[in-house]
VMD Tcl script that builds the backbone (N, CA, C; Angstrom):
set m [mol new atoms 378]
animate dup $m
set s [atomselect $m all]
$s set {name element resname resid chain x y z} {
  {N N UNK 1 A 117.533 125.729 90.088}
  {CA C UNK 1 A 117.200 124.743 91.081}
  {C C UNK 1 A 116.120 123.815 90.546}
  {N N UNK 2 A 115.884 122.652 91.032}
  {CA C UNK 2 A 115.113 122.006 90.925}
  {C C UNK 2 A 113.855 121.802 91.481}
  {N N UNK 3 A 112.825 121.438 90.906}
  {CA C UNK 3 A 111.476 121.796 91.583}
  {C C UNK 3 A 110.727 119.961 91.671}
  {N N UNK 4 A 110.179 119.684 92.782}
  {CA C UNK 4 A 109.462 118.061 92.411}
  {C C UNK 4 A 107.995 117.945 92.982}
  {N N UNK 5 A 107.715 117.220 92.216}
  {CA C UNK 5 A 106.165 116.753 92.341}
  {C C UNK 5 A 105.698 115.546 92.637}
  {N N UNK 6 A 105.607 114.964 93.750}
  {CA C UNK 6 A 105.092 113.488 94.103}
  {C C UNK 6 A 103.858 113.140 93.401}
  {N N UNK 7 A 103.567 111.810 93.229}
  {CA C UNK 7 A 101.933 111.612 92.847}
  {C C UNK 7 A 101.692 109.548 93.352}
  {N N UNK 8 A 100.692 109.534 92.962}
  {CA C UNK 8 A 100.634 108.073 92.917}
  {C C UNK 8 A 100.299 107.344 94.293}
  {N N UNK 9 A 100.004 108.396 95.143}
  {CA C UNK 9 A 99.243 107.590 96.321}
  {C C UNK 9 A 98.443 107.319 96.440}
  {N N UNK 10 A 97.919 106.899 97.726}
  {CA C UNK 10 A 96.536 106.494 97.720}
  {C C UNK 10 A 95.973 105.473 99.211}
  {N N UNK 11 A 94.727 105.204 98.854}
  {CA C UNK 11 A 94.355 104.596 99.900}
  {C C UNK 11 A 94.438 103.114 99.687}
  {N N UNK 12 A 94.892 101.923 100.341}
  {CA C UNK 12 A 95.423 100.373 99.893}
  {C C UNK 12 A 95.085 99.281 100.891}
  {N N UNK 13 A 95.427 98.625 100.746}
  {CA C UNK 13 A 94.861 97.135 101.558}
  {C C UNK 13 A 96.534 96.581 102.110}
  {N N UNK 14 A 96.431 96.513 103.241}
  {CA C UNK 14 A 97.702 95.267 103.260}
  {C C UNK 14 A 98.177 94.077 102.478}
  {N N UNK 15 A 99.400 94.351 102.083}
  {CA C UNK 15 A 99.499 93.288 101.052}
  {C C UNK 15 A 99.601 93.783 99.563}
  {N N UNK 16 A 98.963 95.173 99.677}
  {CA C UNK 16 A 99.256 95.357 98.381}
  {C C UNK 16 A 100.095 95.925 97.696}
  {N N UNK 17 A 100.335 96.503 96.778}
  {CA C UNK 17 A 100.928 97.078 95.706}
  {C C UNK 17 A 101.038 99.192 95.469}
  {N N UNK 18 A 101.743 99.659 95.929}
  {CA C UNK 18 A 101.682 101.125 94.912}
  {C C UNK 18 A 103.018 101.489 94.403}
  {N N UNK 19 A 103.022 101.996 93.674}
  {CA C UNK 19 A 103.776 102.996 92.798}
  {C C UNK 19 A 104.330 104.392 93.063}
  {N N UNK 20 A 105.039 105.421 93.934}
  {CA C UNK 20 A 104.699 106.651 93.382}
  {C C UNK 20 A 105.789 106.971 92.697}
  {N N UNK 21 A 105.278 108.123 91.903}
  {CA C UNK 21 A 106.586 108.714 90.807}
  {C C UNK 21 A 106.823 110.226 91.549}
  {N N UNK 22 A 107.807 111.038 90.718}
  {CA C UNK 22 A 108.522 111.896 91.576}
  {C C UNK 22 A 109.412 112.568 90.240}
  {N N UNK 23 A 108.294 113.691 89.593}
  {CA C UNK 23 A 108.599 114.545 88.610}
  {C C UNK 23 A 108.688 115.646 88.839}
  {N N UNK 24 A 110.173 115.713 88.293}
  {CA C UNK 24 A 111.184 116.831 88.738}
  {C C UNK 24 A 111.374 117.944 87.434}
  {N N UNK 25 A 111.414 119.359 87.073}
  {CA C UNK 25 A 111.776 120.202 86.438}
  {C C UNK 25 A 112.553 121.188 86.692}
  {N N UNK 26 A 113.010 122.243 85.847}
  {CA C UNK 26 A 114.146 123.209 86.389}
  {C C UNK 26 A 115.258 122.482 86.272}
  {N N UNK 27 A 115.686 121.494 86.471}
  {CA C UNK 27 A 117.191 120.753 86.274}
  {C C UNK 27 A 117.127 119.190 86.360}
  {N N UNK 28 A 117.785 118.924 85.496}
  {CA C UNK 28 A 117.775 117.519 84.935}
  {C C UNK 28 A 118.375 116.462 86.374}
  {N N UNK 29 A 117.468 115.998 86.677}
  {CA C UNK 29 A 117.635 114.884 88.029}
  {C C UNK 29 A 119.526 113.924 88.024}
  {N N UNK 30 A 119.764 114.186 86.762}
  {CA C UNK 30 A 121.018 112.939 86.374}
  {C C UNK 30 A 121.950 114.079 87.424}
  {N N UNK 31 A 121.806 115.220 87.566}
  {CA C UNK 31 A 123.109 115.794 88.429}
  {C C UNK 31 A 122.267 115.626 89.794}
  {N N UNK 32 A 121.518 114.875 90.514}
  {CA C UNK 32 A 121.340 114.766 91.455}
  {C C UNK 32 A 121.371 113.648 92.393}
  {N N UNK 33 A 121.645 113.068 93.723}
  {CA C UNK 33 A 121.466 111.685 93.801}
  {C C UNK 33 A 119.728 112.227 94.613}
  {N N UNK 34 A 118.647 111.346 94.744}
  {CA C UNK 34 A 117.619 111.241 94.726}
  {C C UNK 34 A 117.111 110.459 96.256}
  {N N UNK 35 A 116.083 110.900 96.619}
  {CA C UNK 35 A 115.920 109.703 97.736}
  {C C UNK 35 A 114.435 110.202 98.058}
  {N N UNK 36 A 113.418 109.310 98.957}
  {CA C UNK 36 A 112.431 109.335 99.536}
  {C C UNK 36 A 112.177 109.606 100.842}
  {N N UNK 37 A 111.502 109.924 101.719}
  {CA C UNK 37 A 111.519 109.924 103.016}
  {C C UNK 37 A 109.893 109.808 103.248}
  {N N UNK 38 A 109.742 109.387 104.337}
  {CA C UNK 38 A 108.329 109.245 104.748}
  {C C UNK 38 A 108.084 109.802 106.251}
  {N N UNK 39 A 106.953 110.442 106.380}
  {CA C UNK 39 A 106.531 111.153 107.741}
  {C C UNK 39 A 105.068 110.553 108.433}
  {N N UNK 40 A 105.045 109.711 109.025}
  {CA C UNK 40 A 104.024 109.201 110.091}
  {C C UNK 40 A 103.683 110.477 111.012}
  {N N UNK 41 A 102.344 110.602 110.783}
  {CA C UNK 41 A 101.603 111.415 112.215}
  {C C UNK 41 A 102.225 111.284 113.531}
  {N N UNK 42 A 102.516 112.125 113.751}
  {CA C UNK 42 A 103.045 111.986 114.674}
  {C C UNK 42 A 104.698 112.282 115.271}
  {N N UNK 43 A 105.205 111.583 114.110}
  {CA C UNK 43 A 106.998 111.181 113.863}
  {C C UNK 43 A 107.291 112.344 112.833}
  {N N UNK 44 A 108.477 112.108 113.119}
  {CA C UNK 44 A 109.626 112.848 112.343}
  {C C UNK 44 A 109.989 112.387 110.816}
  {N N UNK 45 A 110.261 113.008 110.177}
  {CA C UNK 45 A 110.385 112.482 108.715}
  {C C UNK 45 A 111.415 111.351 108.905}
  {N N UNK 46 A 111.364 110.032 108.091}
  {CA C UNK 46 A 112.671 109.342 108.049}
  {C C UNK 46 A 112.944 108.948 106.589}
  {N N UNK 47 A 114.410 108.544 106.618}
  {CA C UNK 47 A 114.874 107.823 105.189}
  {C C UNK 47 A 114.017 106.603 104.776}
  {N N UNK 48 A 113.281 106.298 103.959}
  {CA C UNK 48 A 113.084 104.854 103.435}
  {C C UNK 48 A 114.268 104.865 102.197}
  {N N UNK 49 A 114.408 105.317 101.096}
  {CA C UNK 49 A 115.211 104.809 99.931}
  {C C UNK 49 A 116.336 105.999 99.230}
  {N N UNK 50 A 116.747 105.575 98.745}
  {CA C UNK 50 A 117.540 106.599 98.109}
  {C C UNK 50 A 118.227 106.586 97.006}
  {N N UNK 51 A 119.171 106.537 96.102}
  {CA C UNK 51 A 119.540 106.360 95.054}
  {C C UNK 51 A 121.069 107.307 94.443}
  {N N UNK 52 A 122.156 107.137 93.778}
  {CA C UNK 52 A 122.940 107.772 92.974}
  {C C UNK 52 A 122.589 108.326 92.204}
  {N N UNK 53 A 123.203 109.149 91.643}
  {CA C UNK 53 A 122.649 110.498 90.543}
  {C C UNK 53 A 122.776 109.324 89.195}
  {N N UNK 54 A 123.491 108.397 88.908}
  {CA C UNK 54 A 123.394 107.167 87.865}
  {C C UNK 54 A 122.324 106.167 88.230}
  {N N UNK 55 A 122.130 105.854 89.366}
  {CA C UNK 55 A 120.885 104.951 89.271}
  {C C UNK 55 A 121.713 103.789 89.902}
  {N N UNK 56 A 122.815 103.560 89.917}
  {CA C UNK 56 A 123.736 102.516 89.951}
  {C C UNK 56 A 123.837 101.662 91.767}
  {N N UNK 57 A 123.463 102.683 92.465}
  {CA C UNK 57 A 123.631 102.414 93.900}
  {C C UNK 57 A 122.533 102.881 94.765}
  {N N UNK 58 A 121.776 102.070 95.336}
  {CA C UNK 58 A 121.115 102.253 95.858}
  {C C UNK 58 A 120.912 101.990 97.642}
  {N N UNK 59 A 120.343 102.682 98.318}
  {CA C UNK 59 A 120.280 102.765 99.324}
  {C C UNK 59 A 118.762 102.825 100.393}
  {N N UNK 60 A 118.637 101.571 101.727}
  {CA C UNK 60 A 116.952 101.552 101.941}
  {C C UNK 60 A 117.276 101.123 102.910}
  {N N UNK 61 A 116.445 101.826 103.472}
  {CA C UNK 61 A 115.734 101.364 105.352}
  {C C UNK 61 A 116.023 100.187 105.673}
  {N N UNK 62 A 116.048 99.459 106.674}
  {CA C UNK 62 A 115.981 97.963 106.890}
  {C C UNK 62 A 114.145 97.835 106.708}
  {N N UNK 63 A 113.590 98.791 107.298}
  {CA C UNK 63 A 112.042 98.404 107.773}
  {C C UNK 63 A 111.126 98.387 106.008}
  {N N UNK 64 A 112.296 98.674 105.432}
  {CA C UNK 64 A 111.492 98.521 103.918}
  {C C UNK 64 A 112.473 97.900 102.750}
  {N N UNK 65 A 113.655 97.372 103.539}
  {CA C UNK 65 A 114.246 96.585 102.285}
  {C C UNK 65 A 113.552 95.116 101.915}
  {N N UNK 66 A 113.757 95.082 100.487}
  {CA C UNK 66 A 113.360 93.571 99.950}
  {C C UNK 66 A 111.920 94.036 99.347}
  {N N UNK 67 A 111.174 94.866 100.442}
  {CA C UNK 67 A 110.018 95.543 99.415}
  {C C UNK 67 A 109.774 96.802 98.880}
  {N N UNK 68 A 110.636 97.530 98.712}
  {CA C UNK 68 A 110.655 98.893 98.358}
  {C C UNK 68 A 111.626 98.843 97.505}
  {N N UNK 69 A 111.508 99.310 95.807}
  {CA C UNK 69 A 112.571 99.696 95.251}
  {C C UNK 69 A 112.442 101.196 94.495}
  {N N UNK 70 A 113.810 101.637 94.538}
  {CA C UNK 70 A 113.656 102.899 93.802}
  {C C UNK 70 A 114.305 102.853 92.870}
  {N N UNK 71 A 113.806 103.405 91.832}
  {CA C UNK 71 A 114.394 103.448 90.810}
  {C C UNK 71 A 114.482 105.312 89.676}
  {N N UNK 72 A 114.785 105.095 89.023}
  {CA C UNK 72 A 115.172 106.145 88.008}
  {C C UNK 72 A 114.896 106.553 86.535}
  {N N UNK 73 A 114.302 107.390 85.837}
  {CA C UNK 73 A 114.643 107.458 84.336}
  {C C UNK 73 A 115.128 108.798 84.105}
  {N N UNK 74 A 116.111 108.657 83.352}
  {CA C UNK 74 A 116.746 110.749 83.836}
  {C C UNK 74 A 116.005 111.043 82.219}
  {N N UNK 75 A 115.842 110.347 81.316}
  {CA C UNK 75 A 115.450 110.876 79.947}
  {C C UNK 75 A 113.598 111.438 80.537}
  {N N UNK 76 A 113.118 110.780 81.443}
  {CA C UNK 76 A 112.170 111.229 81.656}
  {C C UNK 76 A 112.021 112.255 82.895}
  {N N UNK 77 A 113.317 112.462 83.337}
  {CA C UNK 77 A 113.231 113.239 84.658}
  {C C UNK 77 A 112.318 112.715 85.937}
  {N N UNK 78 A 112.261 111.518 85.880}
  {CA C UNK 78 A 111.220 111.110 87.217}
  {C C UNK 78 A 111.826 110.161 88.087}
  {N N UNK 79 A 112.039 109.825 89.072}
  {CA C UNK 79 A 112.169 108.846 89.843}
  {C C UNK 79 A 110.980 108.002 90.667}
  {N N UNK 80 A 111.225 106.897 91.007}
  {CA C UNK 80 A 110.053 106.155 91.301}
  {C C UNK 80 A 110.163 105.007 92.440}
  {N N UNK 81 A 108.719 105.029 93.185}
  {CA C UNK 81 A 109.489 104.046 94.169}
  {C C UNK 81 A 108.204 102.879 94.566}
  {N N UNK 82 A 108.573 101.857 94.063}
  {CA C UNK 82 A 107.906 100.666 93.993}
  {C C UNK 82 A 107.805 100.136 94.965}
  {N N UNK 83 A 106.439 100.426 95.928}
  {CA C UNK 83 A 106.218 99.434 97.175}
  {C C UNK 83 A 105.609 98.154 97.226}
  {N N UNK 84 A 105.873 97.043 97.232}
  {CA C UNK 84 A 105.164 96.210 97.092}
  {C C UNK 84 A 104.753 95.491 99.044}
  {N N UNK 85 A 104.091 94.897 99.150}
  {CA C UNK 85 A 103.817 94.167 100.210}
  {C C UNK 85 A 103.599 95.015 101.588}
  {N N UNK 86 A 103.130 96.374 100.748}
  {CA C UNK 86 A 102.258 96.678 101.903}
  {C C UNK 86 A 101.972 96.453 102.999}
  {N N UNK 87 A 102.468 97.716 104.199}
  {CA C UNK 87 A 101.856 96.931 105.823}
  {C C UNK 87 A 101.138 98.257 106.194}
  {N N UNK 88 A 100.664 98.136 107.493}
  {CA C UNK 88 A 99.766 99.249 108.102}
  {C C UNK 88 A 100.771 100.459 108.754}
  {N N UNK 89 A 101.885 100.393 108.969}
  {CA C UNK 89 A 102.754 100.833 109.633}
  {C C UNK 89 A 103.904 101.637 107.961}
  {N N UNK 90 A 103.068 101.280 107.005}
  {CA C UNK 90 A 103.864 102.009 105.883}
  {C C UNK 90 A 103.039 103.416 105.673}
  {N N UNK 91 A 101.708 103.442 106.721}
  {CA C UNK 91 A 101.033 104.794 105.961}
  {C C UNK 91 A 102.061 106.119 106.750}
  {N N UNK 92 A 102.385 106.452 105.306}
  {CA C UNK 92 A 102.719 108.215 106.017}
  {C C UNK 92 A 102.751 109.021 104.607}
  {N N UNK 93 A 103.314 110.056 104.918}
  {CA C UNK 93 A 103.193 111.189 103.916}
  {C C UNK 93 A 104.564 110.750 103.350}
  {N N UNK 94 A 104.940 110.495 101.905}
  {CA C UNK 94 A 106.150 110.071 101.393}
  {C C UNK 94 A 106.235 111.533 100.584}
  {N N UNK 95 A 107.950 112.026 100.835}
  {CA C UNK 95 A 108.527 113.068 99.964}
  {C C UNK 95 A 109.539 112.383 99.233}
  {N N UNK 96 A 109.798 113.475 98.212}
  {CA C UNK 96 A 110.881 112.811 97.428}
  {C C UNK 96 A 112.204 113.990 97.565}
  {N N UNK 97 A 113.404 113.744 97.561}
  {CA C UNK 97 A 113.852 114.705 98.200}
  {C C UNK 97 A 115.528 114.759 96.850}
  {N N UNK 98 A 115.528 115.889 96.455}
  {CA C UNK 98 A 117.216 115.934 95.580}
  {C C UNK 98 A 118.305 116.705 96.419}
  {N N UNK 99 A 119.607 115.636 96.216}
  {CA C UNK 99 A 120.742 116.288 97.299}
  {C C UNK 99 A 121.970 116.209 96.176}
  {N N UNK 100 A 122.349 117.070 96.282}
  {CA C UNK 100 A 123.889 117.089 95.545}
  {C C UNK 100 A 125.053 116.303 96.146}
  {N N UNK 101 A 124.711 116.028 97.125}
  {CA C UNK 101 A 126.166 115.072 97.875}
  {C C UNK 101 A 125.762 113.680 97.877}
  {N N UNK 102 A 126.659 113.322 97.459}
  {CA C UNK 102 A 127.078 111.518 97.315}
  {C C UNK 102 A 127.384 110.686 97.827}
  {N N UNK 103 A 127.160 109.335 98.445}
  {CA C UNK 103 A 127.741 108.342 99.083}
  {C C UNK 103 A 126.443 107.986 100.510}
  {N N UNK 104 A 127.129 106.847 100.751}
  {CA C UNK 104 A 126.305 106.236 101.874}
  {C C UNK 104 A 126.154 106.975 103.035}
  {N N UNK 105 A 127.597 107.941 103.181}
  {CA C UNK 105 A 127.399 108.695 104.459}
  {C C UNK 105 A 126.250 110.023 104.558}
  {N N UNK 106 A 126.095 110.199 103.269}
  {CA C UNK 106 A 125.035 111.272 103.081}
  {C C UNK 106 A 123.792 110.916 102.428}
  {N N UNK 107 A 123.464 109.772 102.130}
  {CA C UNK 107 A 122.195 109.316 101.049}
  {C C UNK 107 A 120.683 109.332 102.605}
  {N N UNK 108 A 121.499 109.137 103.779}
  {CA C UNK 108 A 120.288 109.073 104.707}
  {C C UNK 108 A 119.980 109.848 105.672}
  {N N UNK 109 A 120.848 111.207 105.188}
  {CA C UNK 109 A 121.010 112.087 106.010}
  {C C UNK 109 A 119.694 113.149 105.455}
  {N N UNK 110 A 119.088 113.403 106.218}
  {CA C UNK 110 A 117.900 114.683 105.692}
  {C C UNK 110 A 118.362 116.081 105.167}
  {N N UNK 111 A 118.935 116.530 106.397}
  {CA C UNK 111 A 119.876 117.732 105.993}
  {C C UNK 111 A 120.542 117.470 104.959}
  {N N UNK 112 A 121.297 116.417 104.303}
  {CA C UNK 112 A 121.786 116.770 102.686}
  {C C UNK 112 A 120.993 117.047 101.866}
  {N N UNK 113 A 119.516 116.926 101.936}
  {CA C UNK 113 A 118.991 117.341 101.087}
  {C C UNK 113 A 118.263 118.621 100.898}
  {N N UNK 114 A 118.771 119.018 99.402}
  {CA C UNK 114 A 118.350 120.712 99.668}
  {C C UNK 114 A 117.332 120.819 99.259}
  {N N UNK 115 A 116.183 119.991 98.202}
  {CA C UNK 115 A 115.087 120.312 97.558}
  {C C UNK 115 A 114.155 119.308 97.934}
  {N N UNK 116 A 112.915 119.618 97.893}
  {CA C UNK 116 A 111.816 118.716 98.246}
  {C C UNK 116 A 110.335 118.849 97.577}
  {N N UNK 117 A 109.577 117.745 97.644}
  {CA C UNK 117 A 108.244 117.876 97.145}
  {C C UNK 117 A 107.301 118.232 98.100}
  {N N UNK 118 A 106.079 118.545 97.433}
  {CA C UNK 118 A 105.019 118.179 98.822}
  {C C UNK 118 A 104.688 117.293 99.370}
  {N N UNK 119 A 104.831 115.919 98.914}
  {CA C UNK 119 A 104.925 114.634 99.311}
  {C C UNK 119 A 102.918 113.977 98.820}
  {N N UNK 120 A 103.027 113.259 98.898}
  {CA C UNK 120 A 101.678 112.191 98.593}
  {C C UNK 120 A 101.433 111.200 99.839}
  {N N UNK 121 A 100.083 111.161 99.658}
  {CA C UNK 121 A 99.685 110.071 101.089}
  {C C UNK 121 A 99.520 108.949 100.386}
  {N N UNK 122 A 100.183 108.020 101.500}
  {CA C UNK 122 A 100.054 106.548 101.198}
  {C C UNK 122 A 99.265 106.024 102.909}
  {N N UNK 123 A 98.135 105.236 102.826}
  {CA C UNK 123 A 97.767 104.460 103.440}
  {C C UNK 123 A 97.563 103.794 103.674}
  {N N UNK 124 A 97.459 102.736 104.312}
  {CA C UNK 124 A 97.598 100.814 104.204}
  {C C UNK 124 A 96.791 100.844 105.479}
  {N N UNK 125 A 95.594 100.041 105.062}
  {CA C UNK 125 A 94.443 99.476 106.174}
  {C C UNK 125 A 94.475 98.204 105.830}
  {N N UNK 126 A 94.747 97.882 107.594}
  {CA C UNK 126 A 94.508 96.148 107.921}
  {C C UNK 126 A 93.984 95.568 107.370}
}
mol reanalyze $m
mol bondsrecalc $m
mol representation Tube
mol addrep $m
């Protein structure tokens, strides 16, 4: 099985910029399709992004498309998810999550996914 490790959060300004990565061991990420989810105090975990086990198709929230991309390196085993443009309503606990099932009908489904990280805090002040 696969094991993952979030990192790269932090505390931010509206408007700005983070990064986190999402390093995975025990099994090579390329047999997995990949995705993120984020949990607000309060709320329930939801989908922001997601990805094909190739990298090729990707999949994102409405409330974070255009500024959120995810992306992939399987030689490095990490996946990564590029937030840019920052709002106050983006702080939550982001996981990174590996699912063996494929396609749009399952990339935003939680329950497909069988493995998870501890997730990293991201915060965005006004």
């Amino acid at each position: 099985q696969v094991q993952l490790v979030e990192s790269g959060g932090g505390l931010v300004q509206a408007g700005d910029s983070l990064r986190l990565s999402c390093a995975a061991s025990g099994r090579t990420i390329s047999t997995y399709n990949m995705g993120w989810f984020r949990q607000a105090p309060g709320k329930e975990r939801e989908f922001a992004a997601a990805d094909s086990w190739s990298g090729s198709t990707t999949y994102y929230a409405d409330s974070v498309k255009g500024r959120f991309t995810i992306s992939r390196d399987n030689a490095k085993n990490t996946v990564y998810l590029q937030m840019n443009s920052l709002k106050p309503e983006d702080t939550a606990v982001y996981y990174c999550g590996a699912s063996v099932y494929s396609g749009s009908l399952y990339a935003r489904d939680i329950l497909k996914y069988g493995y998870w990280g501890q997730g990293t805090q991201v915060t965005v002040s006004s």
